[in-house]
N, C-alpha and C positions, 0 to 999 in steps of 0.2 A: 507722203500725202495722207496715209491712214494715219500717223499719229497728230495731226492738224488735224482733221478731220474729229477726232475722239477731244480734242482741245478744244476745239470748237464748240463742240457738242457737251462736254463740260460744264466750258462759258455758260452756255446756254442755259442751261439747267441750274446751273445758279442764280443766273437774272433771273429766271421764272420762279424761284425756287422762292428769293429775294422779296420779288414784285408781289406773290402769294402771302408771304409772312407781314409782310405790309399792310396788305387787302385784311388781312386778321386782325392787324393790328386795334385792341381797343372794344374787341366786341365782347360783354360780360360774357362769361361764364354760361352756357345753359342751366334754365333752373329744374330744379329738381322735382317734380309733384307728387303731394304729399296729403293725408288727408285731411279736414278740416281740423280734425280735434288735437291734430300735434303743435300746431303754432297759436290756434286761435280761438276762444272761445265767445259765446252769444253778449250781447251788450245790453240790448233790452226788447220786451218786445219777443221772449222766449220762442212763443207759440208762432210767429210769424217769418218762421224759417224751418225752413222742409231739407230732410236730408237723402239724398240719394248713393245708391253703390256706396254703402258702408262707410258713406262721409268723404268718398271721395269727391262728391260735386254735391253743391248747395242751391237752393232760393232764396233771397227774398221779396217777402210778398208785402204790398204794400195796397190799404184799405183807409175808408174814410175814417177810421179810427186810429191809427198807428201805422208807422212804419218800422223800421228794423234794423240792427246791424250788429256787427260784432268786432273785437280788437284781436291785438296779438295778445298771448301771455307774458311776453317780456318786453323789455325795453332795450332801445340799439342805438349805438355811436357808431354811425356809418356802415355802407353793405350794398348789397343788392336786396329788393325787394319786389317779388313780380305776384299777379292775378291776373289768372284768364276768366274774361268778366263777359256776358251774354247780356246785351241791356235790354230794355223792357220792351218789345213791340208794338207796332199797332200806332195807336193815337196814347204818346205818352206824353204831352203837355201838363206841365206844373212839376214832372220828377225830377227829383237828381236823383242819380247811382254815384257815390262818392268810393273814391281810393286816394287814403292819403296816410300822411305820416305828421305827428304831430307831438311838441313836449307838452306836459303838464304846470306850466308854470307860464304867472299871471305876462311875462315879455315871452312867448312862445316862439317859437323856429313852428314850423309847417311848411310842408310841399305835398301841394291840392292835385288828385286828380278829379274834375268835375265833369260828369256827362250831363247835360240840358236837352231831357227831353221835348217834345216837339209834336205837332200835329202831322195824323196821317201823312205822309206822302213828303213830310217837309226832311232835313238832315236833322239830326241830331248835330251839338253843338258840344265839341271839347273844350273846356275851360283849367286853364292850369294858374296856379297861382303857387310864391314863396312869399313865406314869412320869415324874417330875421329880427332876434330879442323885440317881437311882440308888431313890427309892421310890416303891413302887407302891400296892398295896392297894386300889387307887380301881375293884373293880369294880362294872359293872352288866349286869345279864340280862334279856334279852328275847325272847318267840316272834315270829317275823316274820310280818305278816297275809298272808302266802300262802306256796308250796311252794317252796323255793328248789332243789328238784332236779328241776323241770320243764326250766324255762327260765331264760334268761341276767338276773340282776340286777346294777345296780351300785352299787359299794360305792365310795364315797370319802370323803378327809378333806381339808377348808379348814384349814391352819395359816399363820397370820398370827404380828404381835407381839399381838394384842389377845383372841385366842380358837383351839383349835380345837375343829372342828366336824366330826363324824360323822354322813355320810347314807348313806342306803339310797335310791337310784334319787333323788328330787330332796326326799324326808323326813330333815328331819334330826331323826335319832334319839338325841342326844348332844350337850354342849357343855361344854367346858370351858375358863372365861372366865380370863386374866391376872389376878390376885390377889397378885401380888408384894407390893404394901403392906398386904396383909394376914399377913405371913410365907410364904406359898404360892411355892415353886420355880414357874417358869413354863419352856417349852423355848425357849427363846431363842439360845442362844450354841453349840449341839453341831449340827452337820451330822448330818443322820441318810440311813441309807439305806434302800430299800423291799424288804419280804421278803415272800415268801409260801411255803406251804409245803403239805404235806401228811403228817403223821406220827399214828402211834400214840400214843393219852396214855388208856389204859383203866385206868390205875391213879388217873385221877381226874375224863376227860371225860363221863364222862355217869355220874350219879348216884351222883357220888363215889367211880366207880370200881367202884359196886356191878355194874352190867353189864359184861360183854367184851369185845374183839373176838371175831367169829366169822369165824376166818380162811377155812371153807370158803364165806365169800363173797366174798373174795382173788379180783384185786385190785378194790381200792377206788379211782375213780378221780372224781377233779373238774376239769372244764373250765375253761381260762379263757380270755380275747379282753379287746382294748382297748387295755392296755398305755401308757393315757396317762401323762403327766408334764409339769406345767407347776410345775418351780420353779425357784428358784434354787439352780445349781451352785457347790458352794464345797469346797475344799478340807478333808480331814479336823481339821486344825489351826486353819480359819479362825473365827474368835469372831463376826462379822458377814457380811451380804450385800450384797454391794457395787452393789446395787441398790432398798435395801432403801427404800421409802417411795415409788418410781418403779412398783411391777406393779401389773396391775389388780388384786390380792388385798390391795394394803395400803390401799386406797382407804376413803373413809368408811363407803361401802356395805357391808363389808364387816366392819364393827369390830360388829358385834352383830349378831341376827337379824332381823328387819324380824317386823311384828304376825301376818303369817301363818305366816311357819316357826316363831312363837314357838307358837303353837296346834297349829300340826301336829307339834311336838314334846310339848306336854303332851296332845295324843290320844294319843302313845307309850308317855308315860309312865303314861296310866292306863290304858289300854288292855291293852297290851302288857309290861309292866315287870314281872320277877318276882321280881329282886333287884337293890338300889339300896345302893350302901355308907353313902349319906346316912343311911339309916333303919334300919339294925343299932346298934342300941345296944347291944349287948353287946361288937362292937368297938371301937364308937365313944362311948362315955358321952357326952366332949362332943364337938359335931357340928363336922363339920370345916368350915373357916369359910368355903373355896370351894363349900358347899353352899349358902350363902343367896345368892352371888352368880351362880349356872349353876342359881339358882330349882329344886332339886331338895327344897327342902322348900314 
């Protein structure tokens, strides 16, 4: 009986053991934080970003004259890339706080993280958007299930060959799967680099523009810290990563979302989702065809 017993007990510990490596399966890497001045330097608008703890966390502040932002130093063919981003407080109608990634070239690849500021008391609104060789249109909107001008959250995006994917702290809120054989541009060959920003857009951030800035709450300002970056560096002009199929992001695990991120993305999507471009038919009559495969219908 005692050697059943330890057989048993074995078993056990391997289905658990199994079930757990599973449950892991697919979750990037933790990032690393790091201070501003190693990945990223100012963009414009010098004077209107304040440095704290020796560059370890940053502002930008944003006034009736200018707003602000800053890039990476290099350029990347696929990685992970995260910011813990604090957005502006208060009565922020008309801002965006932007995180995104984007190539240099006139058909561009981009993948938008956009915050739409909001009046007192109202949510704040996450707008995510992809661009492939130069079109977009592919947005979605969402209220995020807590206050993002309390405290620090992170925002990052996994871009592989196979998907990228858009989380909120370890939620992925978004996925858009490689579809190339089904006519769909995928971002593959453009090096892009990582922006973020802080500007005025009341002519259409929050309810189309129908509210304002209210500059007597000038300036408007959103934190950020973390500053990670894990990808590959490549040259503007380079069409591949000359390490591409060797980092831990192009790994199996990696090539879709494992059975829990896939639910804890559709708790997003019904939960939280307030505009989906899958489901505008009046833009879209017929539904575009990367929608039945990033399961948005």
């Amino acid at each position: 009986m005692g050697s059943r017993r330890v057989g048993v007990l074995t078993l056990s510990l391997v289905i658990v053991a199994s079930l757990v490596s599973a449950a892991m399966c697919g979750v990037p890497r933790r990032p690393v934080d790091v201070q501003f001045g190693r990945n990223y330097v100012p963009t414009w608008a010098f004077d209107h970003i304040k440095y704290f703890n020796g560059g370890s966390e940053i502002q930008l502040h944003l006034d009736k004259y200018t707003g602000t932002g800053f890039q990476s130093k290099g350029s990347y063919l696929f990685g992970h890339f995260s910011m813990y981003i604090k957005m502006v407080p208060g009565d922020s109608a008309g801002t965006v706080t932007a995180f995104y990634l984007s190539s240099q070239t006139a058909e561009h690849d981009e993948i938008d993280f956009e915050f739409l500021g909001n009046r007192t008391g109202q949510p704040y609104i996450l707008q995510t958007n992809v661009f492939t060789g130069g079109k977009g249109d592919r947005e979605q909107r969402i209220y995020l299930w807590f206050d993002p001008t309390k405290e620090y959250h992170r925002y990052s995006v996994l871009w592989n060959l196979y998907q990228v994917v858009f989380f909120v702290d370890d939620v992925p809120i978004r996925v858009f799967k490689n579809c190339k054989d089904l006519g769909v541009k995928f971002p593959f060959d453009q090096p892009m680099k990582i922006y973020n920003s802080l500007w005025n857009a009341d002519d259409w951030a929050t309810r189309g523009g129908l509210e304002k800035t209210d500059w007597s709450k000038a300036p408007f300002i959103a934190s950020y810290k973390g500053f990670h970056i894990d990808g590959c560096e490549a040259s503007v002009e380079a069409k591949f990563c000359s390490t591409q199929g060797k980092r831990w992001w192009d790994q199996q695990e990696f090539r879709d979302l494992d059975a829990l991120q896939w639910r804890r993305l559709r708790w997003v999507r019904q939960k939280f989702t307030i505009y989906n471009y899958c489901n505008d038919r009046k833009r879209y009559p017929t539904l575009p065809p990367e929608c039945f495969r990033d399961r948005d219908i």
